[in-house]
MISEDREN-815618 format. One record per residue (C-alpha): residue in one letter; chain; z, y negated, x negated. Coordinates in steps of 0.25 Angstrom, whole numbers. Each point is the difference from the previous one (the first is absolute). Layout:
% residues N
- A_A_Z_Y_X
...
//
This chain:
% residues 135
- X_A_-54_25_-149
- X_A_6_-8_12
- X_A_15_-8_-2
- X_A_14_6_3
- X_A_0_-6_13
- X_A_-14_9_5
- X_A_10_13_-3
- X_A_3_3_14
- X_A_-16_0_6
- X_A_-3_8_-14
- X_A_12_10_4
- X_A_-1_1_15
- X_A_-13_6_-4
- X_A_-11_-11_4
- X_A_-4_2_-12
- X_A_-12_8_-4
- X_A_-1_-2_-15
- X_A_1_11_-8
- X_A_2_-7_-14
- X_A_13_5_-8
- X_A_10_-9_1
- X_A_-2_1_17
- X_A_0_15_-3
- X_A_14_-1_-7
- X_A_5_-10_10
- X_A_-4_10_10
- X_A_7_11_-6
- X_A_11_-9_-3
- X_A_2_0_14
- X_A_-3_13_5
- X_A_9_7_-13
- X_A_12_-10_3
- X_A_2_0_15
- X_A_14_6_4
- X_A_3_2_-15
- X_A_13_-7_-3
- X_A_3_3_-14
- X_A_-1_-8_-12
- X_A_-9_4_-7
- X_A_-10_-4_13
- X_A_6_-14_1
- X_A_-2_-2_-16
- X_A_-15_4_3
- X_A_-2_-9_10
- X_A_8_-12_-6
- X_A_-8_2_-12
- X_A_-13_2_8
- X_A_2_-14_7
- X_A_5_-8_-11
- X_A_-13_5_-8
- X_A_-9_-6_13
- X_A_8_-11_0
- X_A_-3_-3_-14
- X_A_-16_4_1
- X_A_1_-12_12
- X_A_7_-10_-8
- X_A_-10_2_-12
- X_A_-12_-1_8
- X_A_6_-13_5
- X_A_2_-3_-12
- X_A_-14_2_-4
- X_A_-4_-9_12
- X_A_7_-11_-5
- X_A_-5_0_-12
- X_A_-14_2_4
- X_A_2_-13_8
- X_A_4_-7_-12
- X_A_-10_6_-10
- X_A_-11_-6_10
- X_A_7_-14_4
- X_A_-1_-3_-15
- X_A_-12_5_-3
- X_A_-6_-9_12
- X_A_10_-10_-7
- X_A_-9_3_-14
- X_A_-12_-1_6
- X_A_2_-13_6
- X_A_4_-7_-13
- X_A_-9_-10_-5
- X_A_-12_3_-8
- X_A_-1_5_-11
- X_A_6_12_3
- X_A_2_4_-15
- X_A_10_-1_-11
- X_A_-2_-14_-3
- X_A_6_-5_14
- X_A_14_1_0
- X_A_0_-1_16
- X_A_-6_13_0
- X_A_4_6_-10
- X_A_15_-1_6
- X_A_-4_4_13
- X_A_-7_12_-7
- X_A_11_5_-7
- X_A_9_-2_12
- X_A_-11_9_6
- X_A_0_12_-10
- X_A_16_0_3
- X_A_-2_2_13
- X_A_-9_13_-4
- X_A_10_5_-9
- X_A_10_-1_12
- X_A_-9_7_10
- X_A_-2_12_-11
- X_A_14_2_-1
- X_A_2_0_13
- X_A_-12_10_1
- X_A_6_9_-10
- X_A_13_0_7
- X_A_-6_3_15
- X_A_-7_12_-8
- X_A_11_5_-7
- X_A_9_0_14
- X_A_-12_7_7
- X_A_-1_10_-9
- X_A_16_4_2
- X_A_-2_-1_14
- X_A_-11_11_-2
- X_A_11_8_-7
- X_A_11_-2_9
- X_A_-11_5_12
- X_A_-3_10_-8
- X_A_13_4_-2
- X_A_4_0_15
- X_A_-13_9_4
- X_A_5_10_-10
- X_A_15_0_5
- X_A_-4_1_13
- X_A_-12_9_-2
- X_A_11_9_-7
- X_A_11_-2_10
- X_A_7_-7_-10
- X_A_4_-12_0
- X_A_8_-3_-13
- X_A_-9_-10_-10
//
């Protein structure tokens, strides 16, 4: 899935993806175009501000893969031996496992907002599939 800012390339239909969440951000468009009620603008809010959330976990998730890796290579580079009985390694190690705990946290958060913005695509090709378009 690309960023917020890819929105308008994906929605001017250069595009030729056919995964769900471009579906719904087709049918978004599409469903939603001249409507003026609020129900529509609630959609849409909601919609983006899930895509916003999707990108900023993945960031997220970038950022912590960085630093998972930057302290590994730090762990890897302590002086030998790498085993318990260094206290050099030891704490670089340590520093190193929090790093992965960060990176899975951030992982779980990216798959929990993905999997909203599948329902709120979801939920957009079905009200506009319909004709309606209250969520």
């Amino acid at each position: 899935m690309k960023s917020v800012s890819d929105l308008n390339s994906r929605f001017s239909g250069q595009s030729g993806s056919k995964d769900p969440v471009e579906q719904g951000q087709q049918a978004l468009l599409s469903g939603l175009v001249g409507r003026s009620s609020k129900s529509a603008k609630r959609t849409m809010s909601q919609y983006f501000k899930t895509l916003s959330d999707v990108d900023t976990a993945r960031n997220q998730v970038e950022k912590a893969r960085r630093a998972a890796d930057e302290s590994l290579n730090r762990a890897k580079a302590a002086p030998r031996p790498h085993e318990v009985t260094n206290p050099a390694f030891v704490a670089l190690f340590e520093a190193h496992q929090h790093d992965r705990e960060v990176l899975f946290a951030a992982m779980r958060t990216l798959d929990r907002a993905q999997e909203v913005l599948q329902v709120e695509s979801e939920k957009i090709d079905n009200s506009t599939r319909d004709g309606n378009l209250s969520p």
